[in-house]
C-alpha positions as semicolon CSV with decimal commas, in nm:
position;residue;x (nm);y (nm);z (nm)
1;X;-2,079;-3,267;-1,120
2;X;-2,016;-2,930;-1,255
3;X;-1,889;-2,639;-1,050
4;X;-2,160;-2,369;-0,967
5;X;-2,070;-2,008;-1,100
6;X;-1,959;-1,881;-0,821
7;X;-1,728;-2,171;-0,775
8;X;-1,567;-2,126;-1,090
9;X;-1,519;-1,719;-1,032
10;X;-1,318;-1,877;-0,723
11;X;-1,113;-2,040;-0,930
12;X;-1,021;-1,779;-1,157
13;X;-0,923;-1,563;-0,848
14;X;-0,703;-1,831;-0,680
15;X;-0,570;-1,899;-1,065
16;X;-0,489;-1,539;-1,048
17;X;-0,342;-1,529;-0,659
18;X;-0,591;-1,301;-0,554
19;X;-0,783;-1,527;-0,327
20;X;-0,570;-1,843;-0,139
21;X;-0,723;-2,129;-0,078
22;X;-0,785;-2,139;0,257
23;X;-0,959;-1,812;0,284
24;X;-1,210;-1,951;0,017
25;X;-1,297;-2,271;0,280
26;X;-1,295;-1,998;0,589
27;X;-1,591;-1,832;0,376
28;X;-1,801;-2,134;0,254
29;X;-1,782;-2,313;0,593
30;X;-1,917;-1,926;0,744
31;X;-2,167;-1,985;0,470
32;X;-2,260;-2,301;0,550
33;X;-2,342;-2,210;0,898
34;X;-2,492;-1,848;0,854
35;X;-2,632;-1,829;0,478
36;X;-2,518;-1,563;0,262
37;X;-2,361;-1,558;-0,137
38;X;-2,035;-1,659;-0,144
39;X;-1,870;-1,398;-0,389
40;X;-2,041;-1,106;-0,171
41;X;-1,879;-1,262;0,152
42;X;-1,555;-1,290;-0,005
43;X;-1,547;-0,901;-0,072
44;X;-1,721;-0,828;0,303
45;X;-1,401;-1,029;0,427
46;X;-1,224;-0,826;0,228
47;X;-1,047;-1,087;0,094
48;X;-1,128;-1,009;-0,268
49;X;-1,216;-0,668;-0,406
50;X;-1,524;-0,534;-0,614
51;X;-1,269;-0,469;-0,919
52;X;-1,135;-0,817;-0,928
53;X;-1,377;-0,982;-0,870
54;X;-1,566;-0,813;-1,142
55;X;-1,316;-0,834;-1,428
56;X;-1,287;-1,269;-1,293
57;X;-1,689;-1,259;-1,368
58;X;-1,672;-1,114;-1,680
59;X;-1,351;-1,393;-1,773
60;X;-1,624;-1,652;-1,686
61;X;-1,898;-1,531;-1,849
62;X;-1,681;-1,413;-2,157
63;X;-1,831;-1,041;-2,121
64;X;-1,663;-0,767;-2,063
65;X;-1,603;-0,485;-1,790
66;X;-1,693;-0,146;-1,825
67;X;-1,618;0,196;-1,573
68;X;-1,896;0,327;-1,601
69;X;-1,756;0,633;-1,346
70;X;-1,541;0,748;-1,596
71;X;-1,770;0,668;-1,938
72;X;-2,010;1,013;-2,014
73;X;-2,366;0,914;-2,084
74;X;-2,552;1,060;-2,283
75;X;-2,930;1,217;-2,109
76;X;-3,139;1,009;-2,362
77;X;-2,989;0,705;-2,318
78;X;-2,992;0,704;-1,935
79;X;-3,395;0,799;-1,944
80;X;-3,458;0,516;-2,146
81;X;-3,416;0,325;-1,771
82;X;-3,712;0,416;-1,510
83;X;-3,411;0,553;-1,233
84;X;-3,633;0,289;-1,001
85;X;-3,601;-0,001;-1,209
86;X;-3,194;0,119;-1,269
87;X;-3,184;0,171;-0,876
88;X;-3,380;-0,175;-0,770
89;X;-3,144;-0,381;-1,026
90;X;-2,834;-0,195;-0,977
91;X;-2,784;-0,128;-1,360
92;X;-2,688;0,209;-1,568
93;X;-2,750;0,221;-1,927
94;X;-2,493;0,384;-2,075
95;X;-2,506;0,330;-2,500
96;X;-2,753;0,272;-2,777
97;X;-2,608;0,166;-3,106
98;X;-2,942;0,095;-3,340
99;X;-3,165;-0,161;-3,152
100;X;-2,918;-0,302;-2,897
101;X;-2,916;-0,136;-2,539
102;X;-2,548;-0,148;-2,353
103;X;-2,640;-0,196;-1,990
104;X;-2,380;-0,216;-1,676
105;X;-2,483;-0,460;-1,450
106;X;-2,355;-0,549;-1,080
107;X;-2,503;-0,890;-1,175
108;X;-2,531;-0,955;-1,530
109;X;-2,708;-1,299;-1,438
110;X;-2,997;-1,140;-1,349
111;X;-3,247;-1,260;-1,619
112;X;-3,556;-1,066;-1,424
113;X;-3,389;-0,782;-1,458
114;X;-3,295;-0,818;-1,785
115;X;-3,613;-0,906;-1,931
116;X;-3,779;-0,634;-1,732
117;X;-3,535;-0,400;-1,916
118;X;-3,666;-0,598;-2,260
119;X;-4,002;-0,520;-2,181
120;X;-3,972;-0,121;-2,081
121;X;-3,759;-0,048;-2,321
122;X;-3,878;-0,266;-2,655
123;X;-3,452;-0,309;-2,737
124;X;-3,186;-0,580;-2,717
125;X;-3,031;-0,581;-2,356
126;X;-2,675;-0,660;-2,435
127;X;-2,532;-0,675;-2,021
128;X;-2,187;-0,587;-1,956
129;X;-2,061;-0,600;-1,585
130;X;-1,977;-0,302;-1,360
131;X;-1,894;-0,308;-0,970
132;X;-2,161;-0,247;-0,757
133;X;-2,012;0,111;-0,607
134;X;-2,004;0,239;-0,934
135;X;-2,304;0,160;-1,074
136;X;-2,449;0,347;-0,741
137;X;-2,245;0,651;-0,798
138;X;-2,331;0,679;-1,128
139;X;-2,713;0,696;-1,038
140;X;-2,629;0,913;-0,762
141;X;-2,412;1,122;-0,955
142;X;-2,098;1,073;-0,792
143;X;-1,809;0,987;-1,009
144;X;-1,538;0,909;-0,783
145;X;-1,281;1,128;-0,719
146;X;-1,423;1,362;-0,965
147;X;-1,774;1,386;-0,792
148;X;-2,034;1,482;-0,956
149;X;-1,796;1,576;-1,278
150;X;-1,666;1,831;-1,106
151;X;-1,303;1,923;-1,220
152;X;-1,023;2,090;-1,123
153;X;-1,123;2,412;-1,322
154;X;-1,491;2,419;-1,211
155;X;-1,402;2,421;-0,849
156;X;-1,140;2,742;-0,988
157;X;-1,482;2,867;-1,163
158;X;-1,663;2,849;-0,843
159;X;-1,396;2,981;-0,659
160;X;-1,372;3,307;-0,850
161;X;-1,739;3,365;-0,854
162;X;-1,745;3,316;-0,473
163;X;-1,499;3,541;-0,360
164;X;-1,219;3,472;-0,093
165;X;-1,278;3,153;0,041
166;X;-1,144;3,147;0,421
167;X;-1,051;2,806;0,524
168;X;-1,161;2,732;0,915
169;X;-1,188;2,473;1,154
170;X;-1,446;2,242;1,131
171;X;-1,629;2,088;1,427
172;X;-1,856;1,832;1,557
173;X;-1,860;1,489;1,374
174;X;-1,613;1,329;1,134
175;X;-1,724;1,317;0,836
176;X;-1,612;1,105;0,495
177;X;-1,453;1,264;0,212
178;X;-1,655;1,124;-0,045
179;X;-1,969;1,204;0,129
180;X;-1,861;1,558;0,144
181;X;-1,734;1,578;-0,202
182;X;-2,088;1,459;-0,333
183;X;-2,279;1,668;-0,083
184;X;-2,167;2,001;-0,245
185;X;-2,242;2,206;0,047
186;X;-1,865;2,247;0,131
187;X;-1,653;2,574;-0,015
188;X;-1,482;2,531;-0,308
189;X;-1,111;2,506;-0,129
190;X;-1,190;2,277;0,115
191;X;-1,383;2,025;-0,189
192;X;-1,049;2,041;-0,376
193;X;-0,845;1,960;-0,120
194;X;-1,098;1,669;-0,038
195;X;-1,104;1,572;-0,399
196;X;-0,713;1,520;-0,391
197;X;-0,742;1,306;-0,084
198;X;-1,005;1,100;-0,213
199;X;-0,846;1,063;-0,557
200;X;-0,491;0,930;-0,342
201;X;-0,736;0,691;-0,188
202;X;-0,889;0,582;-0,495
203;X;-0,580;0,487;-0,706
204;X;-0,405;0,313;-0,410
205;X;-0,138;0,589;-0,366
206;X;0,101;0,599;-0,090
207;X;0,226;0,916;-0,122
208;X;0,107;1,244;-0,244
209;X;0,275;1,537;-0,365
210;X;0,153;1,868;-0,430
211;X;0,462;2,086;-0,561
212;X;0,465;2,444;-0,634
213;X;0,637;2,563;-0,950
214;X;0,682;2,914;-1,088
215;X;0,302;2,915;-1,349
216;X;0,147;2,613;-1,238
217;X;0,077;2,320;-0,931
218;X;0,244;1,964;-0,982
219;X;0,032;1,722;-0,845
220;X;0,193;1,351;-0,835
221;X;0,049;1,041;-0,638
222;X;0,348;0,747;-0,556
223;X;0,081;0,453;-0,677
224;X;0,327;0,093;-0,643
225;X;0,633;0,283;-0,582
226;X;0,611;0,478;-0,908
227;X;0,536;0,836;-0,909
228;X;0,220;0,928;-1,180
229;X;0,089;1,297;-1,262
230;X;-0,265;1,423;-1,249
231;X;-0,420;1,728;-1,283
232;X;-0,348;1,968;-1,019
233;X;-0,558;2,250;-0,875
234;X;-0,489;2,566;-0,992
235;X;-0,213;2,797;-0,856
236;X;-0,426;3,114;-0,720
237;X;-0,616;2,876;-0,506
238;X;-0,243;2,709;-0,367
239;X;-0,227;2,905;-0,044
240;X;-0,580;2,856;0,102
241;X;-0,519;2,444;0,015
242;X;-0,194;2,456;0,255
243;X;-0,381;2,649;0,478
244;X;-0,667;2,388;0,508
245;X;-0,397;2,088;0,497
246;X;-0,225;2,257;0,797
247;X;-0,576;2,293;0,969
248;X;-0,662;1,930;0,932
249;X;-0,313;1,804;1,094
250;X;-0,271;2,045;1,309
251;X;0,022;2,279;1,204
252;X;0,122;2,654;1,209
253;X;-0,105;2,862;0,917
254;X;0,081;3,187;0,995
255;X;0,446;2,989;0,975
256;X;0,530;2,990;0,602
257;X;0,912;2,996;0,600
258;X;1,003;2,672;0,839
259;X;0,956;2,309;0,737
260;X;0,662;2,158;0,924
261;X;0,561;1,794;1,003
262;X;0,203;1,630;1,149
263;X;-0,089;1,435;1,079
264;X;-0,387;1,410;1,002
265;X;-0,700;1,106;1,071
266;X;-0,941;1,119;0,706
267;X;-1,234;0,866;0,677
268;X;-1,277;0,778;0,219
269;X;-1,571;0,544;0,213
270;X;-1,604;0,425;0,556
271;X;-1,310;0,345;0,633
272;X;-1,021;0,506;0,861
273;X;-0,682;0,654;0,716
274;X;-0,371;0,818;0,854
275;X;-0,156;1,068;0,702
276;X;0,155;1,167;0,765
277;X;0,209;1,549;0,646
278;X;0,506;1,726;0,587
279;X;0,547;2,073;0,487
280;X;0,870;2,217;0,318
281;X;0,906;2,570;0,212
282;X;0,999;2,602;-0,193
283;X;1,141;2,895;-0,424
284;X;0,765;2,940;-0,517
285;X;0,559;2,798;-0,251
286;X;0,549;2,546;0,041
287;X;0,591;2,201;-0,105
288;X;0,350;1,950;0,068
289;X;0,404;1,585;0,126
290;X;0,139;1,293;0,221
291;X;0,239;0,958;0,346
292;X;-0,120;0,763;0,312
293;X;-0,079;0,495;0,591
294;X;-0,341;0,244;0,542
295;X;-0,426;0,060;0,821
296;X;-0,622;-0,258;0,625
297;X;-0,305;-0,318;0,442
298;X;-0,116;-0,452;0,777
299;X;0,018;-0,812;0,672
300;X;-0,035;-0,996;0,956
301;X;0,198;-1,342;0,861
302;X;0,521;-1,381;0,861
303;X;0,451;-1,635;0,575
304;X;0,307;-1,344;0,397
305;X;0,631;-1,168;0,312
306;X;0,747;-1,443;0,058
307;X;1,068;-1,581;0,179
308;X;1,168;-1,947;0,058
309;X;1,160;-2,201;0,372
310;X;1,561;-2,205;0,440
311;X;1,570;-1,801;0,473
312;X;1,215;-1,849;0,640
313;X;1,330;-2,083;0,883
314;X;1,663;-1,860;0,970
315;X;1,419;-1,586;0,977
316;X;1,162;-1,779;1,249
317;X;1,453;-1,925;1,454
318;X;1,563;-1,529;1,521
319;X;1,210;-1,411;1,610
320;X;1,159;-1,710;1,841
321;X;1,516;-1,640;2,012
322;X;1,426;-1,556;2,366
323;X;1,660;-1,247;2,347
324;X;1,888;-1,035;2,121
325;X;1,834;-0,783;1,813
326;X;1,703;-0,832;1,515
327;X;1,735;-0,514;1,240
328;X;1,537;-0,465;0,962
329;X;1,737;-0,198;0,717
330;X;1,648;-0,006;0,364
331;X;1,534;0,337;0,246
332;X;1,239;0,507;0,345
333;X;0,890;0,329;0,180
334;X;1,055;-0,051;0,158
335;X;0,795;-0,191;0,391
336;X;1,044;-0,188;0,756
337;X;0,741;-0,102;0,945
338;X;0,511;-0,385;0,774
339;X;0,790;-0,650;0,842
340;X;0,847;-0,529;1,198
341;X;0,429;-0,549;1,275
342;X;0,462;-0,918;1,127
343;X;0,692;-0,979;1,346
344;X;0,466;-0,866;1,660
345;X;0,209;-1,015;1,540
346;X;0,392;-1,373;1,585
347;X;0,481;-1,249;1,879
348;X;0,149;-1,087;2,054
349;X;0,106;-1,358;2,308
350;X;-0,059;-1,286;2,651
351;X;0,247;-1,441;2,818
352;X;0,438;-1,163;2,676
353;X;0,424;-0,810;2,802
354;X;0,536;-0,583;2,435
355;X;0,631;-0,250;2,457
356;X;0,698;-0,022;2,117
357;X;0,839;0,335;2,089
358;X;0,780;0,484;1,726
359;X;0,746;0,821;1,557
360;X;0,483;0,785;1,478
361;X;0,276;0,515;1,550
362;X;0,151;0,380;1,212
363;X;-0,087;0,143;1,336
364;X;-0,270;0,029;1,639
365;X;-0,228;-0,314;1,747
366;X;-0,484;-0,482;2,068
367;X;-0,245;-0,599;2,331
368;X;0,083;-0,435;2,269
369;X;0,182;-0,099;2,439
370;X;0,254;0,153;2,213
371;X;0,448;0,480;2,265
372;X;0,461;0,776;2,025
373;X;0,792;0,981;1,986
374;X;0,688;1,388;2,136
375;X;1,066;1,564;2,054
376;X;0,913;1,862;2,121
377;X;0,863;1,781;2,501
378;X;1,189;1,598;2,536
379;X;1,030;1,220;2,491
380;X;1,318;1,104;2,227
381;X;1,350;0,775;2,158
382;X;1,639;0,697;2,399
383;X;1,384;0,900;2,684
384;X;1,148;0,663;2,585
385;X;1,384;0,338;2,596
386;X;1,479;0,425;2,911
387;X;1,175;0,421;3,088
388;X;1,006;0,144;2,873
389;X;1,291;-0,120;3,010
390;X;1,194;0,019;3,405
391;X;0,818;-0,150;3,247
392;X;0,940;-0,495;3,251
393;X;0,882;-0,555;2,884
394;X;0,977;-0,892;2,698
395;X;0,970;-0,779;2,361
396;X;1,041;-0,386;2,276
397;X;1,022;-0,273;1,941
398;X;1,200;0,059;1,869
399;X;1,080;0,253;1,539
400;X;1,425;0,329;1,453
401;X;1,750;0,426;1,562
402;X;1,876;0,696;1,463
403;X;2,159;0,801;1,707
404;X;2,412;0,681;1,942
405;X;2,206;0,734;2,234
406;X;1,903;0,473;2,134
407;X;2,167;0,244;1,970
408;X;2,363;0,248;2,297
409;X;2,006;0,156;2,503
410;X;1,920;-0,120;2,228
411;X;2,236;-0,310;2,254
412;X;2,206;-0,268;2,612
413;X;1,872;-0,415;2,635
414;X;1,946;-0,711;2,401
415;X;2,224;-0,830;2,612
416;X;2,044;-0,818;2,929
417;X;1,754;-1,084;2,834
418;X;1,492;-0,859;2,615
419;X;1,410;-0,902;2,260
420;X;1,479;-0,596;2,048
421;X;1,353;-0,520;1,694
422;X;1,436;-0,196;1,511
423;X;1,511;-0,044;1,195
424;X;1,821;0,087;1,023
425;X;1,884;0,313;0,725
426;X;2,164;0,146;0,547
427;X;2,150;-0,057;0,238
428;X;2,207;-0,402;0,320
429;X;2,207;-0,613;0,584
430;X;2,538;-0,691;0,621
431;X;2,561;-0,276;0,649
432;X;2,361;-0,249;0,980
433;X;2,652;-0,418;1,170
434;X;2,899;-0,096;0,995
435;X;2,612;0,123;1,054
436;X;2,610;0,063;1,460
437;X;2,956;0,052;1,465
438;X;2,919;0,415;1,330
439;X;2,743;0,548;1,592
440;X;2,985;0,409;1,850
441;X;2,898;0,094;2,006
442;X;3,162;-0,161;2,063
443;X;3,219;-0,430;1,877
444;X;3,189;-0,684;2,096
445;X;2,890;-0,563;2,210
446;X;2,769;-0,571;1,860
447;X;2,866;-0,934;1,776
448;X;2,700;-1,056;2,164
449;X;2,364;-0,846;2,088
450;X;2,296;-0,885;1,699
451;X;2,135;-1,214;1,624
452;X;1,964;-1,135;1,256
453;X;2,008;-0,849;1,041
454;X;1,758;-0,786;0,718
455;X;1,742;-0,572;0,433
456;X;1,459;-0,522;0,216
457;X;1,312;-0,377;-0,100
458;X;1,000;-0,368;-0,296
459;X;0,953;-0,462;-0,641
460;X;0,648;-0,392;-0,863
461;X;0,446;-0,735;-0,926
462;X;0,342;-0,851;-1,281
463;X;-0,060;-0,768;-1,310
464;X;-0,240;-1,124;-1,260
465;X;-0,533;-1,060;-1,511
466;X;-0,335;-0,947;-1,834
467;X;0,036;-1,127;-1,783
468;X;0,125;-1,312;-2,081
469;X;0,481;-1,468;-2,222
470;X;0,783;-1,240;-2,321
471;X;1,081;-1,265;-2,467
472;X;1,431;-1,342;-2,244
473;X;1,601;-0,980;-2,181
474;X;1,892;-0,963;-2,452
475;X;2,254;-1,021;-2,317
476;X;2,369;-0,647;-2,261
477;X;2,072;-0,654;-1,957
478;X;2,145;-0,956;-1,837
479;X;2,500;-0,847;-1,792
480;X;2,383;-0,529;-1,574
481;X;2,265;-0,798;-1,311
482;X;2,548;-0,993;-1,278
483;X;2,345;-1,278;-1,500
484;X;2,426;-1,474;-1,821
485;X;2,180;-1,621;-2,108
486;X;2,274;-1,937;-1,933
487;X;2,084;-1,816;-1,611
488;X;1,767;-1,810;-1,837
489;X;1,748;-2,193;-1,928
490;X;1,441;-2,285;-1,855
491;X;1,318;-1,962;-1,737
492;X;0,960;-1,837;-1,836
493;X;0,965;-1,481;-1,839
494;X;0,622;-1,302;-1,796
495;X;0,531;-0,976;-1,793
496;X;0,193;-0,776;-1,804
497;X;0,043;-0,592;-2,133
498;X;-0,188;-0,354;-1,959
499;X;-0,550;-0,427;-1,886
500;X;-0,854;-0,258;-1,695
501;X;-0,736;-0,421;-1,331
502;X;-0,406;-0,263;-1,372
503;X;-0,479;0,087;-1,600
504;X;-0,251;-0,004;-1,844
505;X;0,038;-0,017;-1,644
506;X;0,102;-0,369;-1,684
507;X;0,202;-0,409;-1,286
508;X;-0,010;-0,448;-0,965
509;X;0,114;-0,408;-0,647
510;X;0,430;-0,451;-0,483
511;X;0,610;-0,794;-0,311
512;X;0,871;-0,743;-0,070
513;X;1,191;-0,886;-0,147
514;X;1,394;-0,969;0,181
515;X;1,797;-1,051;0,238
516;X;1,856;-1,184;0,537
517;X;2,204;-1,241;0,745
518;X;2,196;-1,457;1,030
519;X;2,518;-1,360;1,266
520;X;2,692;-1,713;1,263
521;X;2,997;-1,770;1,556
522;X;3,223;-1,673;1,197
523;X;3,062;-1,364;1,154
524;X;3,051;-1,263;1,517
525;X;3,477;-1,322;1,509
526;X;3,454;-1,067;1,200
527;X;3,220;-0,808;1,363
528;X;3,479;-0,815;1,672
529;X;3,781;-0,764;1,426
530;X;3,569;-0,459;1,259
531;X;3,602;-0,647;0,883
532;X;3,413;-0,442;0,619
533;X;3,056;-0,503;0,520
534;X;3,210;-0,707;0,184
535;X;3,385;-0,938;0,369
536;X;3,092;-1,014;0,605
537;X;2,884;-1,048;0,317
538;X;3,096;-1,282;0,132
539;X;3,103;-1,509;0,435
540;X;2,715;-1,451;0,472
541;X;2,637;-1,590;0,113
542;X;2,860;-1,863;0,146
543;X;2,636;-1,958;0,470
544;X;2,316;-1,941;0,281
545;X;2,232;-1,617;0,274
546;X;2,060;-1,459;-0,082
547;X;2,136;-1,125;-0,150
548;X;1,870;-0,884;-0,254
549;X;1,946;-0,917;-0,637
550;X;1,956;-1,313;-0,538
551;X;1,580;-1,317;-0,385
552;X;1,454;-1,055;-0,700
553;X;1,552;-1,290;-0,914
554;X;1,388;-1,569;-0,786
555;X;1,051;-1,316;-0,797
556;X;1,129;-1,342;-1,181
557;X;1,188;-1,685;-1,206
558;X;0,830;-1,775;-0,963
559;X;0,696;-1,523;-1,230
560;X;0,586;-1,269;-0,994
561;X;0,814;-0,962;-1,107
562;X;1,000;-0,897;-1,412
563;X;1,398;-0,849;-1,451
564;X;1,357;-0,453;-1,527
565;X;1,212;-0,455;-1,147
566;X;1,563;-0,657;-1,049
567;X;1,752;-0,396;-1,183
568;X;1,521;-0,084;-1,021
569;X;1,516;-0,200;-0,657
570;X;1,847;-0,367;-0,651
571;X;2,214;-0,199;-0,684
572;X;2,555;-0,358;-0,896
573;X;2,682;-0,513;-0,478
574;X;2,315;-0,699;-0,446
């Protein structure tokens, strides 16, 4: 019997690994029971986006994808449409080329609407398909981040011609970005700092930086760990965008010459985000800094991090240890936080009673107590600690240590029957032992408490829609990661050549890449005799563990990353 469409667009995605299996069955068998179309449950679930799943459509139906937010249509060919028929089918003409008509279609299966379109407009309807949201901003005007077509330099434009624009607190409701930005009733600072919100939101960024420089404004969003440069607003309208960034997460306007951190709650198309804000005075400016924390992107499986079962099973037999201290170490940005959350969310059982201290917290989970770092007013983490283990907690999971004081606590509470998790800035895991060892505990006390240490990276994946064979990397690369052309037999290196899904780039997202150390009765006699983090690891790797450069590599050979990623996220001792 053959497959229905929307059964073969399944296929493509879980070809692709952008749906899994079993999320596909969790949607039919809803569908089976309450109705519905399967491809528009899949992106309600949001198990599947409107971008991938359009460009799998258009792979099925062998027609291609077209942005219609960022294409400019001309006013003749868009009245060529009645805007009720173009609103009814969800469709936007947007070329003529002789007696064909190039339509974007949210459903390009649509023969009624199609044939309608014959009829009106006496042309061939050639269909190409378009996501839903974009075919109804484009009727509505809105064009993304750039609403309405509004720049950079028009906002400047309106600025001038307005006058000083004084940047206040705004009351009553919350109100979305987007909504705003397409509304045009808000002043020309406050739209442009909007429009660089919504714009972060829009390309997936983590981080956003606006930088001050003597003639002009760097703006530069961190989109899969890579920093990219767009447009920024212009300089004489710098000041009054700190100003409303410091009125939006509650910091200092008048204070211009100390660093400044807070945070701020934005809503982009319905849904929630966090930012964390930072403010840092330059030569020529304040510098400001945006950590986007998205709440949706929580991985909630420990399965989801992509160990291979043995490490996976080390990892599991730690986090189901009824005490002791499990550390999670790298730089800032390598996904601690995520890992840690898995973690709690194997653990969030009603039989245990889960206490957290963090600065801040990132993201709210149902049934585990959660206690924000206030330094201000003296609540430190080691203030914290100390009162959280008078709560009778199980499980505590500390945000980080960061001095001798919370270390001290931690250990403390490990060895008297709780389960601690926290994270470490040090570079591998064999390095967190050195690293508490630094800030003065004992160690004996170290070797009793530790039970599994972990350090992790993140390294770019290979786009899904446009990887294709490459070549082997020549024998001068291979040699910067401790490999041989020997290591490549029977290797099938991928990598991406740049498509729509990806802009160009080639990569998509980011997979965590995770070393982890389980503290054996050999390395516990080390950690007591103080042996260096080399000698530990040596012992570690002969006991099973992969290093980082180890598990990277493995991404390559699984064909999820490439070996230039390898080399990026892991050092010459990985």
């Amino acid at each position: 019997m053959a497959k229905s469409f929307g059964d073969r667009i399944c296929d493509v995605l879980i070809t692709d690994g952008l749906l899994m299996p079993d999320q596909l069955a969790e949607v039919k068998e809803q569908q089976k029971q309450a109705g519905g179309q399967l491809l528009k449950l899949l992106i309600e679930k949001k198990y599947v986006t409107e971008e991938d799943m359009m460009i799998s459509m258009g792979r099925c139906l062998d027609t291609p994808p077209i942005n219609v937010s960022k294409a400019i249509i001309p006013d003749d060919v868009r009245s060529l449409v009645p805007p009720d028929m173009a609103k009814n089918y969800k469709l936007m003409p947007f070329a003529k080329v002789g007696n064909r008509l190039f339509v974007a279609m949210a459903d390009p299966l649509n023969v009624m609407a199609i044939d309608d379109l014959k009829r009106v407009t006496k042309l061939d309807i050639y269909p190409m398909i378009a996501t839903q949201k974009a075919v109804t901003d484009a009727l509505s005007g809105n064009k993304g981040a750039g609403v309405g077509n509004v720049s950079m330099e028009e906002l400047a434009d309106q600025e001038a011609s307005e006058g000083d624009v004084q940047v206040v607190e705004e009351k009553g409701e919350e109100q979305d970005l987007a909504s705003a930005l397409s509304s045009g009733q808000e002043a020309p600072v406050i739209k442009m700092a909007n429009l660089i919100l919504v714009q972060a939101i829009q390309e997936g960024a983590s981080d956003i930086h606006l930088e001050p420089f003597e003639k002009k404004i760097v703006l530069r969003y961190r989109i899969d760990g890579a920093c990219s440069e767009f447009p920024g607003p212009p300089k004489g309208m710098y000041n009054a965008i700190v100003s409303r960034v410091k009125i939006l997460s509650g910091l200092d306007i008048a204070e211009r010459r100390l660093p400044q951190d807070g945070r701020m709650r934005i809503k982009v198309g319905g849904k929630d985000y966090d930012m964390r804000v930072s403010i840092l005075p330059m030569l020529y400016g304040e510098k400001i800094c945006l950590r986007v924390i998205d709440k949706g992107n929580l991985s909630a499986s420990i399965e989801k991090l992509g160990m291979d079962e043995a490490t996976l099973v080390r990892f599991m037999k730690a986090v189901d240890a009824p005490h002791g201290m499990i550390l999670v170490t790298g730089p800032t940005g390598s996904g601690k936080t995520t890992t840690l959350y898995s973690v709690l969310a194997e653990l969030n059982k009603p039989e245990y009673n889960i206490t957290t201290v963090e600065d801040p917290v990132e993201f709210n989970v149902p049934g585990i107590n959660q206690t924000p770092v206030r330094a201000d007013i003296g609540l430190t983490f080691g203030a914290a600690l100390r009162s959280i283990l008078r709560q009778d907690p199980d499980i505590v999971m500390i945000g980080e240590i960061r001095d001798g004081e919370t270390a001290d606590i931690a250990v403390k509470a490990a060895l008297t029957g709780h389960q601690v998790l926290s994270t470490l800035h040090c570079n591998d895991a064999p390095g967190a032992i050195a690293r508490l060892d630094d800030m003065g505990i004992a160690p004996f006390l170290i070797s009793s408490a530790v039970v599994l240490a972990c350090a992790q990276r993140l390294v770019r994946r290979i786009c899904p829609n446009c990887k294709e064979e490459t070549e082997p990397p020549p024998p001068d690369f291979l040699a910067k990661i401790d490999l041989t052309p020997e290591d490549c037999e029977g290797v099938t290196f991928l990598a991406g050549r740049g498509c729509d899904r990806c802009k160009g780039k080639g990569m998509a997202g980011r997979q965590a890449i995770i070393e982890v150390m389980s503290v054996s009765d050999r390395i516990r006699k080390m950690v007591i005799k103080r042996s260096n983090a080399a000698e530990v690891k040596k012992v570690a790797v002969e006991e099973g563990m992969k290093t980082l450069r180890m598990v990277a590599w493995d991404k390559v050979k699984e064909g999820v990353t490439t070996p230039q990623e390898v080399l990026n996220a892991t050092s010459d001792d990985h």
